[in-house]
Backbone as CSV, one residue per row, in Angstrom:
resi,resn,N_x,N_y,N_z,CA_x,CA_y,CA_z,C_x,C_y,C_z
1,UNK,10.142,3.599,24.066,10.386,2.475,23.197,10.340,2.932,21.745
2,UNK,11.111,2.397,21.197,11.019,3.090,19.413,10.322,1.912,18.659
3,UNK,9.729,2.595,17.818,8.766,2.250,16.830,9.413,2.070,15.623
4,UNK,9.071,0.374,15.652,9.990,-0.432,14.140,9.360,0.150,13.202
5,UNK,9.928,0.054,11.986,9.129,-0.099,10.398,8.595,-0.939,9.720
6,UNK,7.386,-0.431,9.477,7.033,-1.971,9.091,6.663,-2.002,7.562
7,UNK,7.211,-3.286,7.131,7.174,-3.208,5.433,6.401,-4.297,5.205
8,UNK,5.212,-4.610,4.249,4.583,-5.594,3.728,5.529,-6.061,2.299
9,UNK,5.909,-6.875,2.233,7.202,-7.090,1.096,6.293,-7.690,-0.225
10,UNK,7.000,-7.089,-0.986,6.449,-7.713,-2.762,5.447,-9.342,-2.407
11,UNK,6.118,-9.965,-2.202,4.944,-11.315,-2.128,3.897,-11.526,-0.923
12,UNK,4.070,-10.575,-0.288,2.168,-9.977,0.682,1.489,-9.678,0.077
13,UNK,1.859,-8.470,-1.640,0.991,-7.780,-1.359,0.058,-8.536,-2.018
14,UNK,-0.018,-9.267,-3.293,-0.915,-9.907,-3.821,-1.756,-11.100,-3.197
15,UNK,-1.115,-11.634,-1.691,-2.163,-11.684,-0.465,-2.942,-10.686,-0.189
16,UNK,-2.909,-9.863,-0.104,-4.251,-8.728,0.202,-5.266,-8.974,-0.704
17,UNK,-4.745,-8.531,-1.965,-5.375,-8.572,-3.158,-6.530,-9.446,-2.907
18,UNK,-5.663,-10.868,-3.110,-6.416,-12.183,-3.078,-7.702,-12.296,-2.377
19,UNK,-7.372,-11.939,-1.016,-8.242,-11.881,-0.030,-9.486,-10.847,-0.616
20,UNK,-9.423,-10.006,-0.783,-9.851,-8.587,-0.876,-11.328,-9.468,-2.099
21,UNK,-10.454,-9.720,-2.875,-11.562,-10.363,-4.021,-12.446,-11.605,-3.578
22,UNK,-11.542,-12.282,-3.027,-12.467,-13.816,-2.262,-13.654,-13.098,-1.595
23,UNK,-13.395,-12.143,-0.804,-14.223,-11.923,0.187,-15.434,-11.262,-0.569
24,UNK,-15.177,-10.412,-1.395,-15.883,-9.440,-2.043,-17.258,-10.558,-3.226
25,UNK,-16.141,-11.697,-3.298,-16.707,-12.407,-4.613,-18.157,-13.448,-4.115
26,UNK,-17.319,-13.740,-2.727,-18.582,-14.618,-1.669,-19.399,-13.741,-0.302
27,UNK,-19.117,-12.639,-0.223,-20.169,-11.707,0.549,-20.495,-10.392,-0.057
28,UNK,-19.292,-9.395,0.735,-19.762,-7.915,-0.591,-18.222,-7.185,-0.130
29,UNK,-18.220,-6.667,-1.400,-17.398,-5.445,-1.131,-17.123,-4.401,0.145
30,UNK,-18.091,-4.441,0.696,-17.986,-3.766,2.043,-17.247,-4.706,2.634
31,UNK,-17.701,-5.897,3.333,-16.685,-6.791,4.087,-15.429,-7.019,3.461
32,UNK,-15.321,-7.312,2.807,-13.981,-7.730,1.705,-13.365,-5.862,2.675
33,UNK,-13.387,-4.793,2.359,-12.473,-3.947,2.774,-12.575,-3.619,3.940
34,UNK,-13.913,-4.314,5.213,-13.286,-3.867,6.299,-12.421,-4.649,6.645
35,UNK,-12.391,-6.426,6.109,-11.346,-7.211,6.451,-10.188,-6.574,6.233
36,UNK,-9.807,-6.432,4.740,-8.923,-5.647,4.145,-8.029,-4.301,5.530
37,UNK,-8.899,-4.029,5.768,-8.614,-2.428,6.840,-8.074,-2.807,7.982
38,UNK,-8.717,-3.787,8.306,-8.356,-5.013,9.957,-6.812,-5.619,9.811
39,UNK,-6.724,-6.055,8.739,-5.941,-6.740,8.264,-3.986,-5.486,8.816
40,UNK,-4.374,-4.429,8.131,-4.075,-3.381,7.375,-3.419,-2.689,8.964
41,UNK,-4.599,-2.610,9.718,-4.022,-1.743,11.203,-3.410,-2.671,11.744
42,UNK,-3.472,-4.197,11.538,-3.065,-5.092,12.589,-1.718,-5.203,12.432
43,UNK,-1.359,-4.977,11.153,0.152,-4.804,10.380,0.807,-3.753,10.923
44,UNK,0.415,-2.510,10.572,0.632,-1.418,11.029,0.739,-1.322,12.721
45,UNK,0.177,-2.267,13.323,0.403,-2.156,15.204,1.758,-2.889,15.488
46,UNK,2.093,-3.976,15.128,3.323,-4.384,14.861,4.479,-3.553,15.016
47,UNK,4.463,-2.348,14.445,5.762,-1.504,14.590,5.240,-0.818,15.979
48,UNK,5.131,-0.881,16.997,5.094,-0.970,18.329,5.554,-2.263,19.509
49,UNK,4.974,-3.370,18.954,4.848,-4.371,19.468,5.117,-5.890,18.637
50,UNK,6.299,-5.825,17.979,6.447,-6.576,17.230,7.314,-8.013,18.026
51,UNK,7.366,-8.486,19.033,7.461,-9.652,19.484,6.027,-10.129,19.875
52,UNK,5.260,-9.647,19.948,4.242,-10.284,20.516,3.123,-11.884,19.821
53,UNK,3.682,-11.625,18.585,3.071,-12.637,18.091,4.238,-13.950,18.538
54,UNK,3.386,-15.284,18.199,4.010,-16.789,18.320,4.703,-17.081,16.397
55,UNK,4.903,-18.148,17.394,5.993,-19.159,15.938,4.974,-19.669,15.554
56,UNK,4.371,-19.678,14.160,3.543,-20.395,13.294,4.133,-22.052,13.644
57,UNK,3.312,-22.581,14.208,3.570,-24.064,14.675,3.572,-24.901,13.362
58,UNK,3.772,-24.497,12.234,3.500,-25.246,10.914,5.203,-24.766,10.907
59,UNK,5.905,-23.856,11.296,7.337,-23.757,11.283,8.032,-24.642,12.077
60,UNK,7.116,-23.844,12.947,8.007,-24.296,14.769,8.669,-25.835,14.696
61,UNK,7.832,-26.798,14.177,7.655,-28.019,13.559,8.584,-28.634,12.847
62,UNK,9.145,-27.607,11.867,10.605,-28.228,11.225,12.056,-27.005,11.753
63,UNK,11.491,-26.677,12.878,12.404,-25.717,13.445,12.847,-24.281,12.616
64,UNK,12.066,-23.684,11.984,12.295,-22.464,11.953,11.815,-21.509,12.717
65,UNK,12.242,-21.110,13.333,11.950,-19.861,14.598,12.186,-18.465,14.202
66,UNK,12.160,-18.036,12.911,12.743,-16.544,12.546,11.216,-15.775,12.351
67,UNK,10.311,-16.377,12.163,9.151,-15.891,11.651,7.838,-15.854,12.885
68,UNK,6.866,-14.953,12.475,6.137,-15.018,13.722,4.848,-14.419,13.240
69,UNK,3.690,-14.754,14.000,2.553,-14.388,13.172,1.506,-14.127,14.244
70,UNK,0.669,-13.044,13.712,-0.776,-12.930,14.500,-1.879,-12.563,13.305
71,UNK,-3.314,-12.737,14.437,-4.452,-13.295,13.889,-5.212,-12.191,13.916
72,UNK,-6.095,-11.850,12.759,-7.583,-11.110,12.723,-8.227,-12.525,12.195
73,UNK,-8.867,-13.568,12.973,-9.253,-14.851,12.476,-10.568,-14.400,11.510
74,UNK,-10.598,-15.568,10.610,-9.639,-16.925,10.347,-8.075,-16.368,9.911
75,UNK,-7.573,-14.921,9.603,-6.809,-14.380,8.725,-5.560,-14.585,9.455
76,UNK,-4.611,-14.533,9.015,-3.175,-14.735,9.672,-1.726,-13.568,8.974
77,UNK,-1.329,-13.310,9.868,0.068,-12.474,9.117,1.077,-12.795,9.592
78,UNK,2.100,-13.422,8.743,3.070,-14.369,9.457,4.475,-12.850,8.849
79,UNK,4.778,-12.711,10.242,6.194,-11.744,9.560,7.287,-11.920,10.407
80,UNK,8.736,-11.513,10.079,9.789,-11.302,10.642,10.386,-10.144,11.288
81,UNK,10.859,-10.047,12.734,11.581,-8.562,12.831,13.108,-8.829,12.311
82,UNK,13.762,-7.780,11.602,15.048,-8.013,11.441,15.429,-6.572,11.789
83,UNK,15.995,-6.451,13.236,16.975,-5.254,13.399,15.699,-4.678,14.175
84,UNK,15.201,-2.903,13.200,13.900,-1.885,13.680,13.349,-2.059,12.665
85,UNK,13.153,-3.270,11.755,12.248,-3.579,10.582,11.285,-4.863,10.977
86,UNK,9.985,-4.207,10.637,9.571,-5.769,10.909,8.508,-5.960,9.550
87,UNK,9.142,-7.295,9.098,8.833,-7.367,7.216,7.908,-8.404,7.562
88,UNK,6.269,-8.150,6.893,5.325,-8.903,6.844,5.336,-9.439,5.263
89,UNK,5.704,-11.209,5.309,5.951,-11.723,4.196,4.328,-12.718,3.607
90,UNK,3.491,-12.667,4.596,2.240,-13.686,4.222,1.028,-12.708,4.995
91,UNK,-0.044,-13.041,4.101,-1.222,-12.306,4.981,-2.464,-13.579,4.478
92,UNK,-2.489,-14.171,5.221,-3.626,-15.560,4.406,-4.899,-15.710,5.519
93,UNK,-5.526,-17.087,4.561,-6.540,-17.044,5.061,-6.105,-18.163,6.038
94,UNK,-6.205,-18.433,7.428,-5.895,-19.199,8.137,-6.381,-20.746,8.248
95,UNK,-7.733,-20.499,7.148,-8.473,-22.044,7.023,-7.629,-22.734,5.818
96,UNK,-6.667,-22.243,5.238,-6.182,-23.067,3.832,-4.894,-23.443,5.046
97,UNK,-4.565,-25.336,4.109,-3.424,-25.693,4.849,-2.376,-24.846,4.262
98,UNK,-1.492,-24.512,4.846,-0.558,-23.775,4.408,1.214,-24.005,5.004
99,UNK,0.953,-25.064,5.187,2.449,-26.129,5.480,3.042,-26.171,4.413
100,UNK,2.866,-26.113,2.974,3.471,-26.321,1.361,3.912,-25.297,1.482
101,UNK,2.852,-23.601,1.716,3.067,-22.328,1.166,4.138,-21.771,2.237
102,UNK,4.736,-22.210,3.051,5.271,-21.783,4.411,6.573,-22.140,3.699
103,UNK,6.781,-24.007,3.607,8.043,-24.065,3.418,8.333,-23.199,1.798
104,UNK,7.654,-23.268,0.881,8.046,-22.788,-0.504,7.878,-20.949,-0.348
105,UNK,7.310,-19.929,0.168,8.158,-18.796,0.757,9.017,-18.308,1.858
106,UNK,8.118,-19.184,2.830,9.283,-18.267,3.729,10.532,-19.220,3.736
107,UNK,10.969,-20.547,3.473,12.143,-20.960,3.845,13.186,-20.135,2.838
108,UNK,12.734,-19.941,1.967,12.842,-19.353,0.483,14.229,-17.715,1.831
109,UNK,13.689,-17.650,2.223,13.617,-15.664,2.834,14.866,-16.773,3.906
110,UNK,14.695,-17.678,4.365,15.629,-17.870,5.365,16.694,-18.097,4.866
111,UNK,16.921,-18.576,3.736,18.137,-19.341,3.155,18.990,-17.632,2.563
112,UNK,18.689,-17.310,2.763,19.064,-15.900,2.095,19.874,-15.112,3.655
């Protein structure tokens, strides 16, 4: 089986970031980067097994089916395969509603 590529695209990365500091700001720096690291391989496993995640049901909902996401909970990475690429466009925290942030990036990536 061949092994996709996997790209975290310009508006992930300052999801990491985000995270990286929340975590750091309300526990410690250590957790903040093993999340960070979890986060990081779970992305990186993807280019093996990149159907395996579901349709973010906050999509599924107004029928977009291009996008797909899995969990290091509460954390979420919602990405797309296109072709032997598979582009991770969100890396969030899974407790924020994120029905606003869904339609205002990723529909953003579909219309294109």
């Amino acid at each position: 089986m061949k092994r996709h590529r996997v790209r975290i695209i310009e508006d992930a990365e300052p999801d990491i970031v985000d995270l990286y500091e929340t975590i750091a700001r309300h526990d410690t720096a250590d957790s903040a980067l093993y999340v960070v690291d979890q986060l990081e391989s779970l992305c990186s496993s993807l280019g093996d097994l990149p159907l395996r995640g579901h349709i973010p049901p906050e999509l599924e909902r107004i029928g977009v089916t291009d996008y797909r996401e899995v969990h290091f909970k509460p954390y979420r990475v919602v990405y797309q395969v296109l072709g032997s690429e598979v582009l991770v466009h969100c890396v969030l925290d899974g407790r924020r509603d994120l029905q606003a942030l869904f339609e205002r990036r990723l529909l953003r990536w579909s219309e294109t």
